[in-house]
C-alpha positions in Angstrom: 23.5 -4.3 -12.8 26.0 -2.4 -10.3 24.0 1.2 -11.1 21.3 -0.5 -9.2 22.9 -2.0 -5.9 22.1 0.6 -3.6 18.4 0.4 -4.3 17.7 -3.3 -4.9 16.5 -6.2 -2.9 18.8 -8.9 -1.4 19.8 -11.5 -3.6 19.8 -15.2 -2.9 23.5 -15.5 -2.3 23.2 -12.2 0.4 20.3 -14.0 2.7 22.4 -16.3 4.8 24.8 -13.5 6.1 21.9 -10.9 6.8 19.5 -13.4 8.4 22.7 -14.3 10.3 22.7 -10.4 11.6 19.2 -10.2 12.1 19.3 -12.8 14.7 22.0 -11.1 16.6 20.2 -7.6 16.2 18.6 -6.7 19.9 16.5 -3.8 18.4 14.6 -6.5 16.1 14.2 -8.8 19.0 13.1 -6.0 21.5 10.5 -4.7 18.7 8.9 -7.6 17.7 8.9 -8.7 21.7 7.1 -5.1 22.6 4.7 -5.9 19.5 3.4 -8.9 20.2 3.7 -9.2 23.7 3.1 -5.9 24.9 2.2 -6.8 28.7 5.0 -9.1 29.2 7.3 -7.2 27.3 6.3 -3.6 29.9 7.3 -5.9 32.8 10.0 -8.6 31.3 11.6 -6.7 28.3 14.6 -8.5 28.4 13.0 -12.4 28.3 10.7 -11.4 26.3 13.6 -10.2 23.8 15.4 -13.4 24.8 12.3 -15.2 23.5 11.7 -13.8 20.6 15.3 -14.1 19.6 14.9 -17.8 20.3 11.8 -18.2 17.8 13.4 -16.6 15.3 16.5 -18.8 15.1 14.1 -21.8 15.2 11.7 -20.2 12.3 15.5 -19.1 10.2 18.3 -20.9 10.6 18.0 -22.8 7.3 16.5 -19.7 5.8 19.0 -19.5 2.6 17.3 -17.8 0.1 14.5 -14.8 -0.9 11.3 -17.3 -1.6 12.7 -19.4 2.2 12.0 -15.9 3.7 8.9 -15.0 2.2 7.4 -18.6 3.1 8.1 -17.6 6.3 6.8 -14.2 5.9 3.5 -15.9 4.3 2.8 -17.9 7.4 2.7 -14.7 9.9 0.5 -12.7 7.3 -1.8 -15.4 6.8 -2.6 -15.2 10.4 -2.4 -11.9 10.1 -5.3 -11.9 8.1 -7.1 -14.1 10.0 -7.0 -11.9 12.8 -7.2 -8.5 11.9 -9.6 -8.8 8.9 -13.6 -9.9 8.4 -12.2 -11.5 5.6 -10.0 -10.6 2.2 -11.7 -10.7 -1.1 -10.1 -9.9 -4.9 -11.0 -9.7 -8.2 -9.6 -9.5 -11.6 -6.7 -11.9 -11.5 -8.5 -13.8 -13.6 -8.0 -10.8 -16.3 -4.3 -11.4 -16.3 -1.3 -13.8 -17.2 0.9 -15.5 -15.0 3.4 -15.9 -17.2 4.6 -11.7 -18.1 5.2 -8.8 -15.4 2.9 -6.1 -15.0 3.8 -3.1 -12.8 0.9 -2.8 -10.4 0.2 0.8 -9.3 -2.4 1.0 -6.8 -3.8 3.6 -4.5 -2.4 3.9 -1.3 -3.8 3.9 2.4 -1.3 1.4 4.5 2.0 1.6 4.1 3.4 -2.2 4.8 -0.2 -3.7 3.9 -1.1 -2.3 0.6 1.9 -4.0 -1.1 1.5 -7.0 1.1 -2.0 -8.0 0.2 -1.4 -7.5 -3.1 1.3 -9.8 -2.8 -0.6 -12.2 -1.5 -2.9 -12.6 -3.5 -1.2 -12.9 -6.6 1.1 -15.8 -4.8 -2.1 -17.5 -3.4 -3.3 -17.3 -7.2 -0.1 -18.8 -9.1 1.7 -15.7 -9.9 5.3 -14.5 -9.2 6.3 -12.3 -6.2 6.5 -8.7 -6.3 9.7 -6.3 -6.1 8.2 -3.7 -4.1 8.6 0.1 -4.2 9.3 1.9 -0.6 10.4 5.1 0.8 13.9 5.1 2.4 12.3 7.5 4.9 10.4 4.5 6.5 13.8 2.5 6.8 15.5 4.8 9.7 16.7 1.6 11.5 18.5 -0.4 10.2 16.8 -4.0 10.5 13.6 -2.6 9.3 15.6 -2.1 5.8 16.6 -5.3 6.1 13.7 -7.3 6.7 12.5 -4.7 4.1 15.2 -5.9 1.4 14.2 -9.3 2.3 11.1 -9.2 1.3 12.0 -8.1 -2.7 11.7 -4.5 -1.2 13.8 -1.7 -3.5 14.2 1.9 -2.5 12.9 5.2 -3.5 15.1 7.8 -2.2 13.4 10.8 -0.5 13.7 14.4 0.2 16.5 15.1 -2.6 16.6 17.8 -4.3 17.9 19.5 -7.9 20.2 17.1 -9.0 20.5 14.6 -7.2 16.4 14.5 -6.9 16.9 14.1 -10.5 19.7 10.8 -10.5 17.3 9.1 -8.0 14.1 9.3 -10.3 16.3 8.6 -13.5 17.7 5.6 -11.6 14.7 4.6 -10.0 12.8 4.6 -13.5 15.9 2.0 -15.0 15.3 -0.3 -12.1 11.5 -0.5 -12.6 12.0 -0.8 -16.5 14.5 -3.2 -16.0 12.6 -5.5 -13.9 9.6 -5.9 -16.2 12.0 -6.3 -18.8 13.8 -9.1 -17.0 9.9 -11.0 -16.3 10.1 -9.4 -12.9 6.6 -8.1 -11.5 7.0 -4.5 -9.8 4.5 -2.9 -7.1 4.4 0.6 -6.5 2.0 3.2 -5.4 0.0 5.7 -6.9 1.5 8.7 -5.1 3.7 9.5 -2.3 2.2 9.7 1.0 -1.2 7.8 2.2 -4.4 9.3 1.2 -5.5 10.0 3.9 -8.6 12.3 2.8 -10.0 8.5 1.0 -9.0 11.0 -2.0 -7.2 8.2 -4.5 -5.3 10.3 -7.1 -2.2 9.3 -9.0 0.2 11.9 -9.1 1.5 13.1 -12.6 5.3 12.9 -10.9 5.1 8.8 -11.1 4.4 8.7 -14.9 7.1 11.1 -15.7 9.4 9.4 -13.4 8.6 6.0 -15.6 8.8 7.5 -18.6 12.4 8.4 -18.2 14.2 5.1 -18.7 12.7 5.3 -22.2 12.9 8.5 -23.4 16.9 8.3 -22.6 17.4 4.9 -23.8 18.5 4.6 -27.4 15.1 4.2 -28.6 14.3 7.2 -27.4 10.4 5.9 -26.6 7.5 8.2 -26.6 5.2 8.9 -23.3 2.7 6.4 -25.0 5.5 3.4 -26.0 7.0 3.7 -22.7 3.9 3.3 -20.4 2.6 0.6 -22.7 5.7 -1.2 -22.5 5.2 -1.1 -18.7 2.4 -3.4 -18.3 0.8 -0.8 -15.9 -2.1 -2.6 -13.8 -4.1 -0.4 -11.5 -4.5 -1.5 -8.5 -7.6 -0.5 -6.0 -7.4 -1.7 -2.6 -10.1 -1.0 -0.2 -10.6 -1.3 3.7 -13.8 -1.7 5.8 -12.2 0.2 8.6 -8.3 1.8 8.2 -6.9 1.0 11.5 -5.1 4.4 11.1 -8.0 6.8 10.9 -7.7 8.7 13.5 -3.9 9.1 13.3 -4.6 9.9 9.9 -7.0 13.0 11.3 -5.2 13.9 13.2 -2.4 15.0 10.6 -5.0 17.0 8.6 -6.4 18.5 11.9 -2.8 20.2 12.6 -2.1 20.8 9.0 -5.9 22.5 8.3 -5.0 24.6 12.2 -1.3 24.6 12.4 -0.1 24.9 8.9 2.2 21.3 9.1 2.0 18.4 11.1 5.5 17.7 12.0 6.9 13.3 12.4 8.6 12.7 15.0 11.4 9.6 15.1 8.4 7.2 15.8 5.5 8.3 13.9 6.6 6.2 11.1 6.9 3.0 12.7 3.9 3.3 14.9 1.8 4.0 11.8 3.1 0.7 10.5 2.5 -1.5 13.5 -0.9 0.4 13.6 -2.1 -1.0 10.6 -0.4 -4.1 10.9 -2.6 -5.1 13.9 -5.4 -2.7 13.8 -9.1 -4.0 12.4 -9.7 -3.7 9.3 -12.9 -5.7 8.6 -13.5 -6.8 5.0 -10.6 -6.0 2.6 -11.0 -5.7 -0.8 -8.0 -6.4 -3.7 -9.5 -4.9 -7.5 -7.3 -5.9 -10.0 -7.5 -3.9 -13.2 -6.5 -4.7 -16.8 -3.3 -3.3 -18.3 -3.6 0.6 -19.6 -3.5 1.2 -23.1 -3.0 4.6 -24.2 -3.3 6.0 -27.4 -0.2 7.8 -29.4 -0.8 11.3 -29.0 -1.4 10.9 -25.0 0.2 13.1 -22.6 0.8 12.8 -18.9 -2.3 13.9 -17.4 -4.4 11.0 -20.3 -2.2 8.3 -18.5 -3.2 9.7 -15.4 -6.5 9.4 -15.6 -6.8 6.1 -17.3 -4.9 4.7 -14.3 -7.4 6.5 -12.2 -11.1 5.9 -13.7 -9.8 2.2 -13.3 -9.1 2.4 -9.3 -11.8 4.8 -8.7 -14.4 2.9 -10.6 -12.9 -0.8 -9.4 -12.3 0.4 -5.5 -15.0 -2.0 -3.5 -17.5 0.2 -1.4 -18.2 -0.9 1.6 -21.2 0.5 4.2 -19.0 1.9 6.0 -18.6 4.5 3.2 -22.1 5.1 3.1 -22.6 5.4 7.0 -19.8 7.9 6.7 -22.0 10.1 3.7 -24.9 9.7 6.1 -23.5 11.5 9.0 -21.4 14.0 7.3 -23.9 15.2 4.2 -26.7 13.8 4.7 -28.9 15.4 1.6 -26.7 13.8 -0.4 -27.7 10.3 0.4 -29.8 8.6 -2.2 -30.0 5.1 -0.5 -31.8 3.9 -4.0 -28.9 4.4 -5.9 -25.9 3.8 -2.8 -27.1 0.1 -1.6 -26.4 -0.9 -4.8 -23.2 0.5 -5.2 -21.7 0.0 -1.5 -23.1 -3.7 -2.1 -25.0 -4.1 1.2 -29.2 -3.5 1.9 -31.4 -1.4 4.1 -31.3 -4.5 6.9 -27.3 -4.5 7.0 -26.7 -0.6 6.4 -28.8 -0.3 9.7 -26.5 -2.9 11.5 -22.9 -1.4 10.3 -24.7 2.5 10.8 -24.7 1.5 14.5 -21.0 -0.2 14.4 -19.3 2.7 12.6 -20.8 4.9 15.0 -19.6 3.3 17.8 -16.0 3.5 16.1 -16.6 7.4 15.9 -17.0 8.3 19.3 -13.8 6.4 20.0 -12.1 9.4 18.3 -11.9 12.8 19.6 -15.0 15.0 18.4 -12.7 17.6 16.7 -11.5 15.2 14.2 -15.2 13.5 13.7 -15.1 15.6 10.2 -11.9 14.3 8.7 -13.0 11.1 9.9 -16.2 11.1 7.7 -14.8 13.0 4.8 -12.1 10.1 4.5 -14.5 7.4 4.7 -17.1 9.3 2.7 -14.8 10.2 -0.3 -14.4 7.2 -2.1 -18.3 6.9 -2.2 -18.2 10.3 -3.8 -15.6 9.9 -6.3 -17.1 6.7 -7.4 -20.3 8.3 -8.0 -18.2 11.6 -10.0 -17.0 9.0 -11.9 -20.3 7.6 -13.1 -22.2 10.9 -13.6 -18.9 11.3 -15.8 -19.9 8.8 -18.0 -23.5 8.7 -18.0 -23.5 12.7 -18.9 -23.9 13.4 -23.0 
């Protein structure tokens, strides 16, 4: 399928020779070597680099094919997760068939570890692999696209416009239709951009992008046909603590006072290393069931049946509530949130003092996007329930 090559992952006949340029690539050696040896690396950049290069020939050299990387891949994120996380927890797998391919849209908070837990999860539960949807803004340099690419990564091209904006979507919606054809599994987020007001929200552009492979095909599918042909399995992923709150603040504090927050080359990859490594606490994976949609649906019905499913499946944790607590605190009915954020009086009391703690760390003029983004999802749950509790 040429009309696909410049957005596709590797295949297994390509590993060898980019795994053979990955070792020789000094800017891979030099960034792994100032991420996980940061002291050594400020004082000994170039052994450190040396080192790292070493390891990595060791850990590759008979690295030959897409599942011999991701092995490897699967060893550093399960320490990874043992590290960085109180503990990783899913449900609804057991709703689902390993045997067809879904296309799992879920909400979006992390850039490399949304897609990554959800990947593991399904391979630590007998499923396939996922070809993963990212942005070819976060592939500046050029062995993060190929470690990317690696990994079953494909691309979604960015910041086009008129026609060409309209060939990318068009040719992005064929490759996603074409893998779950071909029994290929596809992961891809809700919206473009991290919530980073906790507001999960899928936006209408993604369904009309999907939709496109079959309304031009020679079927010439309905809205409806098309996204039930998908598989489409929402996705709600939740963290304890997102190691990038207060970077995540900080980006609505300029954009609420300034107008814009303006990226620099690195903001990017330090958001990714940030959540990489930063605490998360417990992490949640929701699973939800395939949508369904009736045949008169539009785009905006799709929308929210992908929606009431993350909203309603997200795992509320007390940091939530904590959050609710100190931002609107008439709004706290504790009767009705224990429940719901699944902890009691005795443990809300303990994690009230340890999110606190983790507030003062942050500058006091972003303490109210802190608690709006950590207080949101608590809110939108309970929106969701009046919703359909209300005659």
């Amino acid at each position: 399928m040429h009309e696909f090559d410049d957005i596709r992952p590797y295949r297994d006949d390509e590993v060898s020779w980019v795994v053979h340029g990955l070792l020789e690539d000094l800017e891979l050696s030099r960034a792994l070597g100032k991420f996980r040896f940061p002291r050594a690396y400020r004082w000994f950049p170039g052994p450190v680099a040396k080192l790292i290069q070493s390891k990595l020939r060791q850990q590759l050299r008979h690295a030959s094919t897409i599942h011999h990387v991701q092995v490897i891949i699967e060893q550093y994120l399960d320490k990874l997760i043992e590290t960085t996380t109180d503990g990783l927890v899913q449900n609804g797998l057991q709703q689902l068939s390993g045997s067809r391919a879904y296309l799992y849209i879920s909400n979006h908070r992390d850039i490399t570890m949304d897609p990554a837990l959800v990947n593991y999860m399904l391979y630590h539960h007998g499923f396939g692999t996922l070809q993963i949807a990212i942005g070819d803004n976060l592939l500046k340099r050029p062995f993060l696209s190929k470690l990317m690419k690696l990994n079953k990564s494909f691309i979604v091209k960015r910041g086009l416009q008129g026609r060409d904006k309209l060939a990318a979507s068009k040719q992005l919606s064929g490759y996603i239709n074409h893998c779950i054809h071909m029994g290929q599994s596809v992961w891809i987020a809700q919206r473009e951009g991290r919530a980073k007001d906790g507001i999960d929200k899928t936006e209408s552009a993604i369904i009309k992008m999907l939709h496109m492979a079959g309304r031009e095909s020679s079927d010439k599918l309905s809205l409806p046909v098309a996204i039930n042909a998908l598989n489409i399995v929402p996705v709600a992923i939740s963290y304890e603590y997102d190691p990038c709150d207060v970077a995540k603040a900080g980006e609505l504090h300029a954009v609420a006072t300034e107008g814009r927050f303006v990226k620099d080359e690195n903001t990017d990859v330090q958001s990714i290393l940030t959540g990489i490594i930063g605490n998360k606490g417990v992490v949640h994976v929701s699973f939800g069931t395939p949508v369904r949609v009736g045949p008169d649906a539009g785009t905006e019905q799709v929308v929210e049946a992908i929606d009431s499913q993350i909203v309603g499946n997200y795992r509320l944790h007390a940091s939530n509530l904590a959050a609710l607590e100190l931002w609107q605190p008439a709004m706290v009915d504790l009767t009705r949130m224990l429940p719901l954020c699944g902890v009691d009086a005795s443990t809300l009391a303990v994690k009230r003092i340890e999110f606190a703690r983790r507030l003062q760390l942050a500058p006091v003029h972003l303490h109210p996007y802190i608690l709006q983004m950590y207080a949101n999802p608590l809110l939108r749950r309970l929106a969701l329930d009046n919703a359909f509790v209300q005659p």
